[in-house]
C-alpha positions in Angstrom: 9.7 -1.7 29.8 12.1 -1.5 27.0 11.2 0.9 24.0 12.6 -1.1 21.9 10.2 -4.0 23.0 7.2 -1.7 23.6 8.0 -0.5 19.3 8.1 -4.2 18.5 4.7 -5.2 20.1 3.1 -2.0 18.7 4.4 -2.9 14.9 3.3 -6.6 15.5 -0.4 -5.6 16.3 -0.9 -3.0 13.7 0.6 -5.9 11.4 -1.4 -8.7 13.0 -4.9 -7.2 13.0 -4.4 -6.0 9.5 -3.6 -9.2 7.9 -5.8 -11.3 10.8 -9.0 -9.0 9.8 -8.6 -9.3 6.4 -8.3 -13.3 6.9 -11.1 -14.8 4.6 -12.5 -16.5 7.6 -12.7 -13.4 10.2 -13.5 -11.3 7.4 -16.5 -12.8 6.6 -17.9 -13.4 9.8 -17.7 -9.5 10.5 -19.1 -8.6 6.8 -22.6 -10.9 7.6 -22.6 -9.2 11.0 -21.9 -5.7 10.0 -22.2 -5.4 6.1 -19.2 -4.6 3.8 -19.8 -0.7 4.6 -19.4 -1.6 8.3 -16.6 -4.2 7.8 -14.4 -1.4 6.0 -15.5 1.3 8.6 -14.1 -1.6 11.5 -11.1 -2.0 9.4 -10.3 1.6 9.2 -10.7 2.4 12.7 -8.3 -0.4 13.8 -5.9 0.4 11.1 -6.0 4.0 11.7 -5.7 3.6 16.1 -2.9 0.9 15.8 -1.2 2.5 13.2 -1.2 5.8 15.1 -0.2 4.4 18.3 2.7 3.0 16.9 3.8 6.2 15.1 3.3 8.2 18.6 5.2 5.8 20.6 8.1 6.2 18.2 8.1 9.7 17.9 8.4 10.0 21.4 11.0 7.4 22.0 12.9 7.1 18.8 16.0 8.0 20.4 16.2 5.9 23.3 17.7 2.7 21.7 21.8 1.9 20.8 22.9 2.8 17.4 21.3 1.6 14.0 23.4 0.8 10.9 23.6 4.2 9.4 24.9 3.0 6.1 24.4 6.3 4.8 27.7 7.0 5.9 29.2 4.2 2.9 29.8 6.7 0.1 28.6 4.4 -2.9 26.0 2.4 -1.0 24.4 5.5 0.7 24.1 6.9 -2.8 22.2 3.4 -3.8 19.9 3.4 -0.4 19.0 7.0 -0.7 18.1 6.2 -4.2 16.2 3.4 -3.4 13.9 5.4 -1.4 13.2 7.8 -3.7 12.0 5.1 -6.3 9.6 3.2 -3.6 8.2 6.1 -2.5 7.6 7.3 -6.9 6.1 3.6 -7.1 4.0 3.8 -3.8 2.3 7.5 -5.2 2.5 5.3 -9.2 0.1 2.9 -7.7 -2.5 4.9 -6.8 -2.8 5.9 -11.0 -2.8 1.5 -11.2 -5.7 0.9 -8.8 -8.7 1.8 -10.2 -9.6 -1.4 -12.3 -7.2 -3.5 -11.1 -7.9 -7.1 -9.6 -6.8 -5.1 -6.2 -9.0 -2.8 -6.4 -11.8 -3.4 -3.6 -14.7 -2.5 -5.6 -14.3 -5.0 -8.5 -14.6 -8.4 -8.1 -12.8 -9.5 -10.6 -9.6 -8.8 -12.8 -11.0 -6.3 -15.1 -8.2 -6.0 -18.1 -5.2 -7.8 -19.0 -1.9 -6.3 -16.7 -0.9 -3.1 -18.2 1.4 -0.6 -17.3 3.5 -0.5 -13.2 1.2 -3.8 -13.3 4.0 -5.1 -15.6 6.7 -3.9 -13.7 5.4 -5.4 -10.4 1.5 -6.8 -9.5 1.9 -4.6 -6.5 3.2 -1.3 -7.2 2.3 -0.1 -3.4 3.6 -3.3 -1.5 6.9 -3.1 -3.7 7.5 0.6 -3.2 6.5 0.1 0.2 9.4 -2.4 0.5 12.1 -0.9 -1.4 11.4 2.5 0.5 11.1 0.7 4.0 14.2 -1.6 3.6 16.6 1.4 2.4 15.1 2.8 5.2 16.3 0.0 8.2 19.5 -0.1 6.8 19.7 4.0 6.2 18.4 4.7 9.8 21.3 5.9 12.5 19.3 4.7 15.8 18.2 0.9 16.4 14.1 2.4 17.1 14.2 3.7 13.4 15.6 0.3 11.9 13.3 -1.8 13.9 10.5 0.4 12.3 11.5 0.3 9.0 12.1 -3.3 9.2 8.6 -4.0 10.2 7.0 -2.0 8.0 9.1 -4.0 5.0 7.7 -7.3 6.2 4.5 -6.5 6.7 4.4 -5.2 3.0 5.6 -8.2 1.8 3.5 -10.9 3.7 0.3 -8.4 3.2 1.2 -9.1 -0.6 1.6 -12.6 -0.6 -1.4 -12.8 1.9 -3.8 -10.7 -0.8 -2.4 -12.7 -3.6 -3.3 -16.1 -1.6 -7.0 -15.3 -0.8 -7.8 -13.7 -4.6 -6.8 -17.1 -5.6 -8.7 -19.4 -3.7 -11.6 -16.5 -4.2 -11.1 -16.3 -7.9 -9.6 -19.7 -9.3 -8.3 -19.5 -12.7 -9.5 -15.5 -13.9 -6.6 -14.7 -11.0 -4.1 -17.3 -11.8 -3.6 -16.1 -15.4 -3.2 -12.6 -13.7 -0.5 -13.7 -11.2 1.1 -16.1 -14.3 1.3 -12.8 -16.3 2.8 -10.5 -13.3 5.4 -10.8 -10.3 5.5 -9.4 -7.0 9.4 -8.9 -7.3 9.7 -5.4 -9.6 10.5 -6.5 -13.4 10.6 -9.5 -12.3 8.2 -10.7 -14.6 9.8 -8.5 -17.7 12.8 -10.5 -17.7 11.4 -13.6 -17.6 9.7 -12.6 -20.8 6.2 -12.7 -18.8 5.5 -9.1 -20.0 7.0 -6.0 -21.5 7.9 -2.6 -20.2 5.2 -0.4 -22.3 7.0 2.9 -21.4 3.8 5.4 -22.3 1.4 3.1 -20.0 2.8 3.9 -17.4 1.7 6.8 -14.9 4.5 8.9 -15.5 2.8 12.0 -13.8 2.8 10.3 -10.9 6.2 9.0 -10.5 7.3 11.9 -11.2 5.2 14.0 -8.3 6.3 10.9 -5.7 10.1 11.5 -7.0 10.2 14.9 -6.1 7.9 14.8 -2.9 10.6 12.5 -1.5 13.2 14.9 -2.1 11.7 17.4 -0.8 10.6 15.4 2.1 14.5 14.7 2.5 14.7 18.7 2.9 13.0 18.1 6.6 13.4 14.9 7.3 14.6 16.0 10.8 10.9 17.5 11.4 9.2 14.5 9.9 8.6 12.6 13.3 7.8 16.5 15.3 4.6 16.7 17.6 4.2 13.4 18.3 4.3 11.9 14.6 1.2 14.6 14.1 2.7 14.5 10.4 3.1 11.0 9.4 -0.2 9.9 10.8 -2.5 12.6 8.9 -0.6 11.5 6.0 -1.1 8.1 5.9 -5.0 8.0 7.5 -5.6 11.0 6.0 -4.7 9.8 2.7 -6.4 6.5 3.1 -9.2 7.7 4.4 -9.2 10.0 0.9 -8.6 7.0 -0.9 -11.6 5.1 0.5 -13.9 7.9 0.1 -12.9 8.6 -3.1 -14.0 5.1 -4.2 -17.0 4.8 -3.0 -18.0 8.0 -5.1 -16.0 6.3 -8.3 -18.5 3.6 -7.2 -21.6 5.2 -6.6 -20.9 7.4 -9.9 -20.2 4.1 -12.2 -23.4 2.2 -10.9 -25.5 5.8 -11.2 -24.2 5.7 -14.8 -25.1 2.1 -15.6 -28.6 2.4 -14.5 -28.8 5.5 -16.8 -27.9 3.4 -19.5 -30.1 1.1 -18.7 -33.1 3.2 -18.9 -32.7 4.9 -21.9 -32.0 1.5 -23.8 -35.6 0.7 -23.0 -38.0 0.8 -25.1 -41.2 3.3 -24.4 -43.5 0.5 -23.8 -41.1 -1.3 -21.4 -40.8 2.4 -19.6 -44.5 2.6 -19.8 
């Protein structure tokens, strides 16, 4: 079979069962059959085995497909595209600083405080960077595989944006309107339609800066990035989300172990008895 076909039907079900699963109506059939805790696990595992499939498969057949556009080779607009993927890939490592709290964030159920910081330059700091970084990406890439790829994962960030966006609206009614009337998806966006206002020390400037520089240094071997079978690429990504979702649940575990504290020691000694 074709590579190129065999890359395309990969990238479509890593795309298709992570939007489908996270479909309101699938989703909650498996969350009143398996609990949230076993919906996530189900999500992970799928996420994690289709993602890694497809980053095998192209590892190992990345350069058996015709050329790609390589517009790296355009002085000016390789400058720009090499550019842009250093700023999607400082607001994809940004957004992890902008989760915790926000009406993304899996553990709230609700928007928590008024848009504040990246959340002003773009509602989704990951999806955006994601795109931006992915785009530059297609067009940068010199073999058709890599474009095709890219491509893919650009779409996919974009439809799982709108797709989030849709569900917390139907889920949340008005709370979650204001929040989308107040932000964009399309990076200051919202800023120049006089929606918000670029608060320069909000934002996560740490963290820019470390995603910045990690792409730059990740430029240093790009050649190597894609070695023993995408071994890299996939403990980075399911390592790191797996980190993520651990790391949550403790942030979790830690905030509602702190609010029962509280509520103890506001009772009175005859309510404690």
């Amino acid at each position: 079979m074709d590579p190129l076909l065999v890359l395309v039907s990969l990238a479509a079900a890593f795309a298709g069962t992570h939007v489908g699963l996270a479909t309101t109506p699938i989703r909650a059939r498996l969350v009143a059959r398996l609990g949230e805790a076993g919906f996530r696990a189900l999500f992970f595992v799928v996420a994690a085995s289709s993602f890694t499939a497809l980053v095998v498969y192209y590892a190992d057949h990345r350069t058996l497909s015709g050329a790609g556009p390589a517009l790296g080779a355009v002085p000016v607009l390789g400058l720009v595209l090499r550019a842009a993927v250093v700023g999607g890939f400082a607001l994809m490592l940004g957004s992890l600083a902008a989760y915790p709290g926000s009406p993304y964030d899996l553990n709230t159920a609700r928007p928590a405080r008024a848009p504040r910081g990246l959340e002003q330059v773009t509602r989704h700091p990951f999806f955006a960077g994601l795109t931006v970084f992915a785009a530059a990406h297609a067009l940068l890439a010199p073999t058709r595989m890599g474009s095709v790829l890219m491509a893919a994962l650009a779409a996919l960030s974009i439809v799982g944006a709108r797709h989030q966006d849709s569900k917390l609206l139907r889920l949340r009614g008005p709370a979650f309107a204001e929040w989308l009337a107040r932000t964009s998806a399309m990076p200051f966006a919202a800023i120049l339609a006089g929606r918000a206002r670029l608060v320069w020390h909000e934002l996560p400037g740490g963290a820019l800066a470390a995603g910045a520089l990690l792409a730059v240094l990740l430029r240093q071997v790009h050649g190597e990035i894609f070695a023993h079978h995408g071994a890299w690429v996939v403990l980075a990504v399911v390592g790191g989300a797996l980190t993520i979702g651990v790391a949550g649940a403790f942030r979790v575990h830690h905030e509602r172990t702190a609010r029962a504290a509280r509520r103890v020691g506001t009772m009175s000694p005859e309510t404690r008895g």
